[in-house]
C-alpha positions as CSV (number, residue, x, y, z in Angstrom):
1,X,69.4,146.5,98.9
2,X,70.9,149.9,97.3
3,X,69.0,153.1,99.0
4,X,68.3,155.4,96.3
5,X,68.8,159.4,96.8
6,X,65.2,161.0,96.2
7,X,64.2,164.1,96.7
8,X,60.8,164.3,98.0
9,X,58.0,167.0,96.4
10,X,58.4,168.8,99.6
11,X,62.3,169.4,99.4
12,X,63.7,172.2,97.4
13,X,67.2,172.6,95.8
14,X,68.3,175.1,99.3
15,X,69.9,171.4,100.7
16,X,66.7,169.8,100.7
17,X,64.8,171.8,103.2
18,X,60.8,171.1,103.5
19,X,58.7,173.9,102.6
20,X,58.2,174.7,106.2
21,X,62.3,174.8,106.7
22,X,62.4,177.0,103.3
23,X,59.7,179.7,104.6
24,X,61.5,179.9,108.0
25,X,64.8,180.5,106.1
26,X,63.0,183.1,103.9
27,X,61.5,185.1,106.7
28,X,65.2,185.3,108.5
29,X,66.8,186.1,105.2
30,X,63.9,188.9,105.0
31,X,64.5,189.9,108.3
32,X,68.1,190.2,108.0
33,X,67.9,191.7,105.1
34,X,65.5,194.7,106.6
35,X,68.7,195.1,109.9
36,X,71.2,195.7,107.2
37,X,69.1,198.2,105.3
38,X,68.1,199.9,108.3
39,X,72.1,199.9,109.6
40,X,72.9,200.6,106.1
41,X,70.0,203.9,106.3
42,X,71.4,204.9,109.7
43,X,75.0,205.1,108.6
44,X,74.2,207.1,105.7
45,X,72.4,209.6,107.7
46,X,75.2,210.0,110.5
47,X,78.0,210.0,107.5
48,X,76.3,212.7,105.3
49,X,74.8,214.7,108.3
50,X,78.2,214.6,109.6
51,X,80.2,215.3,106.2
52,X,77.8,218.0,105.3
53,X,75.8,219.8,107.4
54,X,77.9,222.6,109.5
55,X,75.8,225.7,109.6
56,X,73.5,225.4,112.6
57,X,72.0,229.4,112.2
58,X,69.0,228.7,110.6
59,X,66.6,225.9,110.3
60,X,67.1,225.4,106.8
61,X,68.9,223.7,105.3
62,X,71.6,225.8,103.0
63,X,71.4,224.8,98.8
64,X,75.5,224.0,99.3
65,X,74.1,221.4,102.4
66,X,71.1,220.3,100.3
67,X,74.0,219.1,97.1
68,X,76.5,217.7,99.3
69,X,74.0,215.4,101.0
70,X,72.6,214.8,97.4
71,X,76.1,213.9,96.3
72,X,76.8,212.1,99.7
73,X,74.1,209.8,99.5
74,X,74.3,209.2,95.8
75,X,78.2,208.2,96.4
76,X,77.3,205.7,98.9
77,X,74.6,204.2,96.8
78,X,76.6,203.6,94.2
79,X,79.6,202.6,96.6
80,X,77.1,199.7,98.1
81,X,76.0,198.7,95.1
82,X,79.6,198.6,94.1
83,X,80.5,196.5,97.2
84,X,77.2,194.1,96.3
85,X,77.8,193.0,92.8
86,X,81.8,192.2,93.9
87,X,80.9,189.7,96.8
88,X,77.8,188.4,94.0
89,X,80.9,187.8,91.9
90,X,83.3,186.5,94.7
91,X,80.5,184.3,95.9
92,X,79.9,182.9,92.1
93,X,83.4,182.4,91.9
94,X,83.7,180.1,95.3
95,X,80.7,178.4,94.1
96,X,82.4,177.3,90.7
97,X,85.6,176.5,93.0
98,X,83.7,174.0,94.9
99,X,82.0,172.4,92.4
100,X,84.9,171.8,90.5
């Protein structure tokens, strides 16, 4: 007798996880995804506090500090994003590879 493949109403398309397997790989992709944009935060801070604050003389912050951290974290926005949509497209790419 030939077993057919079925895919039952509680499997998904994610390698046939249950709903209860899908919703436990959500909330560690969530979780994950809230480490890397902390880490991502943190490292932002400590590059542009770093690269652009210098004078420690007064409390405030100088208009030449305020527009380099402006431009600091505006360049490493756009630098993530960057580095984002390349592994999107290198992941697309290995996907087409192995289904070929």
């Amino acid at each position: 007798m030939d077993q057919e493949l079925t895919t039952s109403p509680h499997q998904n398309r994610l390698g046939g996880l249950n709903a209860n397997e899908q919703r436990e790989l959500e909330q560690r992709m969530q979780k994950r995804q809230v480490k890397e944009f902390v880490s991502l935060f943190g490292s932002l801070v400590d590059n542009c506090f770093m690269s652009c604050i210098d004078d420690f003389t007064s409390k405030a912050v100088s208009s030449r500090e305020n527009g380099c951290v402006a431009r600091c974290v505006q360049k490493t926005m756009a630098t993530q994003a960057r580095l984002a949509e390349r592994f999107q497209e290198h992941n697309a790419e290995m996907s087409n590879k192995m289904g070929q």
